[in-house]
C-alpha positions in Angstrom: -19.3 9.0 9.4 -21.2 6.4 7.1 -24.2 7.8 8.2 -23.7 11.0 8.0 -22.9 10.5 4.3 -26.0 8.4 3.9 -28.4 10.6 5.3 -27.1 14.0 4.3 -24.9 13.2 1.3 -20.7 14.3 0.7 -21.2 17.7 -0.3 -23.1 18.9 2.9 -21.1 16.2 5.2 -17.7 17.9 4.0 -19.7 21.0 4.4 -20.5 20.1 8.0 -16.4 19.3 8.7 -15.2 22.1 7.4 -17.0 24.0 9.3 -16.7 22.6 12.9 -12.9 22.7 12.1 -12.4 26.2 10.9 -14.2 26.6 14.1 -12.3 24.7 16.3 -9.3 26.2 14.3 -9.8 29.8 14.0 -11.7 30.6 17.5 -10.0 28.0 19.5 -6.7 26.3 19.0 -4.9 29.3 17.1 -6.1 32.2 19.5 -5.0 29.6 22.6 -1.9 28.6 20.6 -1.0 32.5 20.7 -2.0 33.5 24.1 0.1 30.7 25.2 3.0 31.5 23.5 3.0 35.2 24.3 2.6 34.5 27.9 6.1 33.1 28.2 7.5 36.8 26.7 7.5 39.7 28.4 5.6 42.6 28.1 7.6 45.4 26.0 6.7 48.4 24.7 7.0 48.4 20.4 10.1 49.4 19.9 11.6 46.7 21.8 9.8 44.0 20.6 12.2 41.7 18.3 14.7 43.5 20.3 17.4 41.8 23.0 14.8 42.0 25.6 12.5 40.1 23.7 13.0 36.0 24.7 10.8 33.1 26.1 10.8 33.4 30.0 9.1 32.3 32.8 9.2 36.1 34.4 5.3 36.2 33.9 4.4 33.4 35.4 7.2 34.2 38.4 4.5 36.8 39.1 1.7 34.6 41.1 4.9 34.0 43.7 5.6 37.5 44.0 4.4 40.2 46.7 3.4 38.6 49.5 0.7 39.9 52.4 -0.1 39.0 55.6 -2.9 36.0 55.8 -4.9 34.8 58.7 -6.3 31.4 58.3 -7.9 29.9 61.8 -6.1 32.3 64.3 -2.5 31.5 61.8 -1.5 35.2 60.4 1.6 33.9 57.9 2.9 35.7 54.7 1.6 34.3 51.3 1.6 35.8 48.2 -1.4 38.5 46.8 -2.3 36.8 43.7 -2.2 33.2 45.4 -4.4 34.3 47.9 -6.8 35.4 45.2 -6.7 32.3 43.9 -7.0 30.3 47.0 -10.0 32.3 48.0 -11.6 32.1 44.6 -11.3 28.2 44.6 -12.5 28.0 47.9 -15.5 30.1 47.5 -16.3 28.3 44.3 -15.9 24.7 46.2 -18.7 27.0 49.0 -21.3 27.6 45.6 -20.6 24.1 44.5 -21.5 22.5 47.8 -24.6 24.9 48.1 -25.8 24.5 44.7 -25.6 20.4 45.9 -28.0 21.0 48.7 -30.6 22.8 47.1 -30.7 21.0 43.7 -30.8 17.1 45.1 -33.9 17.1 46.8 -35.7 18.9 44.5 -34.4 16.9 41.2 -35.7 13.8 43.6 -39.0 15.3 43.7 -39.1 16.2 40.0 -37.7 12.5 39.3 -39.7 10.3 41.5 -42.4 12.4 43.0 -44.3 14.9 40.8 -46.5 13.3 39.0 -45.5 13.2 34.7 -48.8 15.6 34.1 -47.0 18.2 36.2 -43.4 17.6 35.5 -43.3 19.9 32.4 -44.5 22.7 34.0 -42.4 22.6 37.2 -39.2 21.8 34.5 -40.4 25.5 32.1 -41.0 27.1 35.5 -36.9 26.4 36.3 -35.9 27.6 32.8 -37.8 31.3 32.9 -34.5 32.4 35.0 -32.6 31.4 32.0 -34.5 33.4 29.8 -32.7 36.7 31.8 -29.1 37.7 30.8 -27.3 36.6 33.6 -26.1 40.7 33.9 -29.7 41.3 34.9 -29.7 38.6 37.4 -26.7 39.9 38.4 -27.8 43.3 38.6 -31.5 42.2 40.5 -29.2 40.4 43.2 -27.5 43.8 43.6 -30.8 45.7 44.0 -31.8 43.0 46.7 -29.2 43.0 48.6 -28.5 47.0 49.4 -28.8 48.5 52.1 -32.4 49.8 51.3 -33.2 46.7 49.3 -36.4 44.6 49.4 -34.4 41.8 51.6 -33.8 44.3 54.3 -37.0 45.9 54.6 -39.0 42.6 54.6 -36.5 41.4 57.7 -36.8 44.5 59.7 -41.2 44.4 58.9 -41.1 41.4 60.3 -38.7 41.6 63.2 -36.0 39.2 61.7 -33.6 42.1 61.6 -33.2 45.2 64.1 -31.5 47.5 61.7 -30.9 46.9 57.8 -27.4 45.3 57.1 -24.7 46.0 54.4 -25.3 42.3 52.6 -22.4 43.3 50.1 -19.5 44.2 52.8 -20.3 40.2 54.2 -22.2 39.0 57.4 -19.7 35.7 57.4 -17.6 36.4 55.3 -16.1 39.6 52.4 -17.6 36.9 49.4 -21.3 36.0 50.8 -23.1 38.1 48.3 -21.4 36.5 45.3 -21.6 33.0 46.8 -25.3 34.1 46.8 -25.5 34.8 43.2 -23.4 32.7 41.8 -25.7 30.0 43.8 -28.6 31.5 42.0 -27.2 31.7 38.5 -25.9 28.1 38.3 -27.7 25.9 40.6 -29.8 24.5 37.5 -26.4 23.1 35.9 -26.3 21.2 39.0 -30.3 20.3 39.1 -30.5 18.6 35.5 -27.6 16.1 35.5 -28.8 15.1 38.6 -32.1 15.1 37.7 -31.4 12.7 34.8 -29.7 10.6 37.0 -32.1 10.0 39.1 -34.6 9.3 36.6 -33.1 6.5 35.3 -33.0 4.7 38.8 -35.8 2.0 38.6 -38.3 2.8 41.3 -38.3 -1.0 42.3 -35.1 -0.5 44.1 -36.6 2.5 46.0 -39.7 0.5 47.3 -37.5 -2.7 48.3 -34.9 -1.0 50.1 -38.6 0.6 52.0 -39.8 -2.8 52.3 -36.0 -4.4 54.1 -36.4 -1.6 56.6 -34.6 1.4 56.1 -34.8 4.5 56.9 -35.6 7.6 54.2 -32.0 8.5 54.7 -30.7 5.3 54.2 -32.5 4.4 51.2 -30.9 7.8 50.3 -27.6 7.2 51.3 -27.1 3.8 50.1 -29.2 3.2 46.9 -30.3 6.9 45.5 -26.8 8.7 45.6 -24.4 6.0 44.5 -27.0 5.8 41.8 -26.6 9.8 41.5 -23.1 10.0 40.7 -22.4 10.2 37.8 -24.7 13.4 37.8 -23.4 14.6 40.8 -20.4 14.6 39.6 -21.0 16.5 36.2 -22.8 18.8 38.3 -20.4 19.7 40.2 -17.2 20.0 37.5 -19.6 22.3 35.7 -21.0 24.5 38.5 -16.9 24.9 40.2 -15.3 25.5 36.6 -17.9 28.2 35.8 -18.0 29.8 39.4 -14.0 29.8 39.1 -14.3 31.4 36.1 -17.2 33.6 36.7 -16.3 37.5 36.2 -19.5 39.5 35.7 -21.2 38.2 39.3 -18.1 39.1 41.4 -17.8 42.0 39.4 -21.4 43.1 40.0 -21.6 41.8 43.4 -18.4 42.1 45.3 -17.7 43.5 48.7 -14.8 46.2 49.4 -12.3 43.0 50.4 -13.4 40.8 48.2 -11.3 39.8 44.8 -12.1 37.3 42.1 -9.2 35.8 40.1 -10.9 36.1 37.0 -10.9 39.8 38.0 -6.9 40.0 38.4 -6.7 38.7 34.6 -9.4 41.2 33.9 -7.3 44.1 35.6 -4.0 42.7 33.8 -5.4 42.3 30.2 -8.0 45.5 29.7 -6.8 48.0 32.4 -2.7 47.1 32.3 -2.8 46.5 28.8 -0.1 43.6 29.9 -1.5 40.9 28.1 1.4 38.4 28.2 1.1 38.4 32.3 -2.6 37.2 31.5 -2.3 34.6 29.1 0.4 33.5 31.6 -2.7 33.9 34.6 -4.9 32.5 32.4 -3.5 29.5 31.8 -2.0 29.1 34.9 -5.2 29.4 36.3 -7.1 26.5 33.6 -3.7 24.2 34.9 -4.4 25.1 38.5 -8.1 24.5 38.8 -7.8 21.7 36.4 -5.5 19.8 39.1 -8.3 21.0 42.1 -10.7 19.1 40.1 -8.6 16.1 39.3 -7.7 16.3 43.3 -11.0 16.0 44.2 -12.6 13.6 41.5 -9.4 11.0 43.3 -10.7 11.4 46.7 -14.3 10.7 46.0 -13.5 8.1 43.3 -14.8 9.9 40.6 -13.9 8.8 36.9 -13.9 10.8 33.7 -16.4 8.1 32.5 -18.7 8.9 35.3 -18.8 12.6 34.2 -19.4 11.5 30.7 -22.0 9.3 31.1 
């Protein structure tokens, strides 16, 4: 604050407060404070609102217990209900992009960290940041022309004998989400790549060649001294990349197959299409809570502490 004051002075530091709260006020807290508190009131039409009907309940958030389907998990066919399986689905498949998004982006930060050599390393770095230069609707959108039937993917498998026939990429060849795995891979791997990347970086390279010269193995040296070094970026890596596949809605709306459904879409379908926007708050929020307690879940088994996230 005192330097702050020294550098830019009181009138443009109170300038700067104001600001950042009416922002935080007017476009975050207030908006949140009232989608929260009209998702515990039901949805009426306007002559009933202030009416007898009109009270706090828990009726909309009831809903994500409510009409149940038949659900086959590893040969197991039990009843659960729609909107949980939605949701179960959607976590899972963002835990699939997470995991993915791991894979590709640690090797290559190593190599940007502790391989390229510095005269390169800008280059390679503006190279990984010309996707980002695209909306992410026309990434969405190229990942669509790819992957039909008559796309570019299939015709370079079949030229080269890969494929016999073309296949419907879209409907799923493992499963009803693999095209939007695909591009939600694509559009968020580099929020994965740079926290890792500047985690590495920092490792001193004197640890690298010592734990060469005591004998191990690449893997080891890996495994023992270039992850647990990683961690921290690993791990704000991977809240980012599962929070914003969770809540991804243009890429599973661009890219889904006839089966698949993203949870972002139900709230999508229950705020624009149903107009019922008190069940959506209600999703909404029950949503943040739900994937907020994933992440916590999973930050416990591996050990992982806020502090390591904010580092």
């Amino acid at each position: 604050m005192q330097d702050m004051l020294r550098r830019y002075g009181g009138t443009l530091t109170g300038a700067f407060f104001l600001l950042t709260a009416f922002w935080l006020l007017a476009l975050i807290i207030l908006p949140n404070i009232t989608l929260f508190e009209s998702s515990f009131r039901l949805y009426l039409p306007v002559t009933e609102i202030g009416g007898p009907r009109d009270v706090y309940t828990l009726a909309n958030y009831q809903k994500f217990i409510n009409n149940p389907v038949d659900t086959t998990i590893f040969g197991m066919t039990f009843q659960m209900p729609i909107h949980m399986k939605t949701f179960f689905n959607t976590v899972l498949f963002s835990a699939v992009v997470t995991l993915i998004t791991f894979v590709v982006a640690y090797p290559l930060a190593y190599y940007l960290a502790k391989v390229v050599s510095p005269a390169s390393l800008p280059t390679l770095i503006l190279l990984l940041f010309i996707p980002l230069w695209v909306s992410e609707a026309l990434r969405a959108f190229a990942w669509y022309i790819i992957l039909t039937f008559n796309g570019p993917l299939n015709s370079l498998l079949v030229a080269i004998g890969l494929l016999e026939k073309p296949i419907r990429w879209q409907n799923g060849v493992f499963t009803p989400y693999d095209a939007i795995v695909i591009g939600l891979v694509y559009t968020y791997v580099l929020f994965m790549l740079f926290p890792i990347y500047g985690s590495i970086q920092s490792l001193d390279r004197n640890q690298i060649e010592a734990s060469e010269d005591l004998g191990a193995k690449w893997w080891q040296t890996h495994l023992r001294v270039i992850l647990p070094h990683a961690k921290p970026g690993i791990a704000s890596g991977s809240v980012m990349v599962f929070m914003l596949s969770a809540g991804s809605l243009l890429v599973p709306t661009v890219l889904p197959s006839t089966s698949s459904n993203w949870f972002t879409q139900t709230i999508q379908v229950l705020m624009l299409e149903s107009q019922d926007w008190n069940s959506g708050a209600a999703y909404s929020f029950l949503y943040i809570l739900l994937c907020s307690v994933v992440v916590a879940l999973v930050m416990w088994l591996f050990k992982v502490k806020l502090s390591d996230i904010a580092k």
